[in-house]
C-alpha positions as CSV (number, residue, x, y, z in Angstrom):
1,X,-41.9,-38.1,4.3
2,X,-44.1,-38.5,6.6
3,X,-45.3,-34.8,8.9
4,X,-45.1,-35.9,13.1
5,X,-47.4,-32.8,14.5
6,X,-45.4,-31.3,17.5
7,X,-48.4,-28.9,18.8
8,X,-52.0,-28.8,17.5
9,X,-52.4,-27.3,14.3
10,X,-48.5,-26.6,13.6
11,X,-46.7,-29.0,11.2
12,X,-43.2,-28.6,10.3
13,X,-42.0,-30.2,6.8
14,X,-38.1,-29.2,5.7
15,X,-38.0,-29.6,2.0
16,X,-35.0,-29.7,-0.3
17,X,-33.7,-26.7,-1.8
18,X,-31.3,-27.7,-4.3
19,X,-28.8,-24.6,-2.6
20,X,-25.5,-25.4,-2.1
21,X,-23.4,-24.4,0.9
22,X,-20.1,-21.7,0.8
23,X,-17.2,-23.3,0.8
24,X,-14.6,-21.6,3.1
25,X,-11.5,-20.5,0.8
26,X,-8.4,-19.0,1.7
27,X,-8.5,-15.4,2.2
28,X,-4.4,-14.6,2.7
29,X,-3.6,-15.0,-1.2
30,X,-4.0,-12.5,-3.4
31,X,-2.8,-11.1,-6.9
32,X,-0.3,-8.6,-7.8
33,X,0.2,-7.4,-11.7
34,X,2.5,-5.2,-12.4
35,X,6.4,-4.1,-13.7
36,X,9.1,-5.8,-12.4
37,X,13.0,-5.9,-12.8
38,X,12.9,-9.3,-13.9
39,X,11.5,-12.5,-14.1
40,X,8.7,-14.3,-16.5
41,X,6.1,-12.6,-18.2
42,X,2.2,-12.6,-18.7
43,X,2.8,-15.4,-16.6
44,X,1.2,-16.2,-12.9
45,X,4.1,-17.5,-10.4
46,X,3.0,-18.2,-6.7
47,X,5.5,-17.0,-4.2
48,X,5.4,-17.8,-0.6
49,X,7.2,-15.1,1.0
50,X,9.2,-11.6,0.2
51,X,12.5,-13.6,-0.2
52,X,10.9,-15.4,-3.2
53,X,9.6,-12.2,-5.0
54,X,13.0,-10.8,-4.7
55,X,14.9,-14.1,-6.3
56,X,12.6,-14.2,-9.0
57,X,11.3,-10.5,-9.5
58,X,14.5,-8.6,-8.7
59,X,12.9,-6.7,-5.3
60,X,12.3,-3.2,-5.1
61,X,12.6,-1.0,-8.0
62,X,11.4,3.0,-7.7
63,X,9.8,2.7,-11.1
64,X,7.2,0.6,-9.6
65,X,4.7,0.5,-7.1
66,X,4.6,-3.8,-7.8
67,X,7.2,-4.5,-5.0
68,X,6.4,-2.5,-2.6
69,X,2.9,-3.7,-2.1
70,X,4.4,-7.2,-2.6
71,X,6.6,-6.4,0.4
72,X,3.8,-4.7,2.2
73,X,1.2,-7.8,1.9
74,X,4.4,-9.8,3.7
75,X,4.9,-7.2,6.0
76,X,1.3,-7.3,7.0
77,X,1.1,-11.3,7.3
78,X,0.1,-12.1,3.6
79,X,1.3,-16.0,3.1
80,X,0.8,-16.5,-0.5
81,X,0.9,-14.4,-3.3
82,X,0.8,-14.3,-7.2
83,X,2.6,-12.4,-9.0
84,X,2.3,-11.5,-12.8
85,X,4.9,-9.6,-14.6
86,X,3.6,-7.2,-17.1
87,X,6.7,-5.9,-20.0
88,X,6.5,-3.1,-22.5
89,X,9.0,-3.9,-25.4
90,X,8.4,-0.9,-26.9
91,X,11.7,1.5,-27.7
92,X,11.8,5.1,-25.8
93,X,9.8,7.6,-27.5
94,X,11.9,10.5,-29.7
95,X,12.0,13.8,-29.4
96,X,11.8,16.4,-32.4
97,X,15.8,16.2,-32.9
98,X,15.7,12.3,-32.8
99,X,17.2,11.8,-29.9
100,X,15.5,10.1,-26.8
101,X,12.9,12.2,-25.0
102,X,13.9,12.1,-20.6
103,X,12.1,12.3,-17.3
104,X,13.9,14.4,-14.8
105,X,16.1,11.4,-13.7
106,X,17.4,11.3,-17.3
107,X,15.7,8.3,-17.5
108,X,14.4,7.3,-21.4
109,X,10.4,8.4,-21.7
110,X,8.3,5.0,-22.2
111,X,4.9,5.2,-24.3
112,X,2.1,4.3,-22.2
113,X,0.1,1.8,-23.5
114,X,-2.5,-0.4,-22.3
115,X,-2.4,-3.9,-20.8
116,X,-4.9,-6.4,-19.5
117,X,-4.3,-10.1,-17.6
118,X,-6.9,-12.6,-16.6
119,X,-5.8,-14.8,-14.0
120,X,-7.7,-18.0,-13.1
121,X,-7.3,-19.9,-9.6
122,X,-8.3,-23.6,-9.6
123,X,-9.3,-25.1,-6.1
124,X,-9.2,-28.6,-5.5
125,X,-12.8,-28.7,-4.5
126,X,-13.9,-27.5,-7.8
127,X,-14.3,-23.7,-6.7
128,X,-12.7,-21.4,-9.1
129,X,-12.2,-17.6,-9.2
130,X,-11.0,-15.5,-12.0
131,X,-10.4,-11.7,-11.7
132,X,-10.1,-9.6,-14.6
133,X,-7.4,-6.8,-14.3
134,X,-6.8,-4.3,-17.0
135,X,-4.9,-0.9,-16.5
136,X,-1.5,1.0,-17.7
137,X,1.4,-0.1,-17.6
């Protein structure tokens, strides 16, 4: 391409730089993983409101923190969320007797174990973004 001189002695030439631009995503969805009452598991479902999580998820349960910062995002203007349901088929632990060991609610004592998701989000202009999430459940 040809250089047009501006001033004497200063040439400007803008060359290629093979960088692509950001593209400008969405920044009010975000990922929950967690326990729930109910609903699928190890699988991602997009909800687009509180009313959703609490058809398909069962709402608020004290045993976990998962829909209360569900409720929380909506509370604070989220608008679309994913949620992944993490579940522990594992039978209550025993004490020395045999019988079930309890929290102070009387509630059977769960072995901890851990878990781990990935979750993969697919953009329709070929922008992707996966998060790796592993932790106790």
């Amino acid at each position: 391409m040809p250089i047009t001189p501006t001033y004497p002695g200063v040439y400007v030439e803008e060359l290629p730089s093979g960088v692509r631009t950001i593209t400008g995503v969405a920044t009010s969805i975000t990922a929950f993983i967690g326990r729930a009452l109910r609903g699928p598991v190890d699988e991602p479902v997009t909800i687009n409101n509180y009313g959703d999580f609490e058809r398909i998820f069962g709402g608020l349960w004290r045993k976990s923190s998962l829909g209360y910062a569900v409720q929380d995002f909506y509370l604070n203007g989220g608008g679309q969320a994913i949620i992944v349901r993490l579940f522990n088929d594992q039978r209550p632990q025993l004490a020395a007797n045999g019988d079930p060991e309890e929290d102070d609610d009387g509630e059977p004592v769960m072995e901890t174990v851990q878990g781990s998701a990935t979750l993969s989000l697919q953009k329709k202009e070929d922008t992707a973004a996966t998060a790796e999430i592993t932790g106790r459940i």
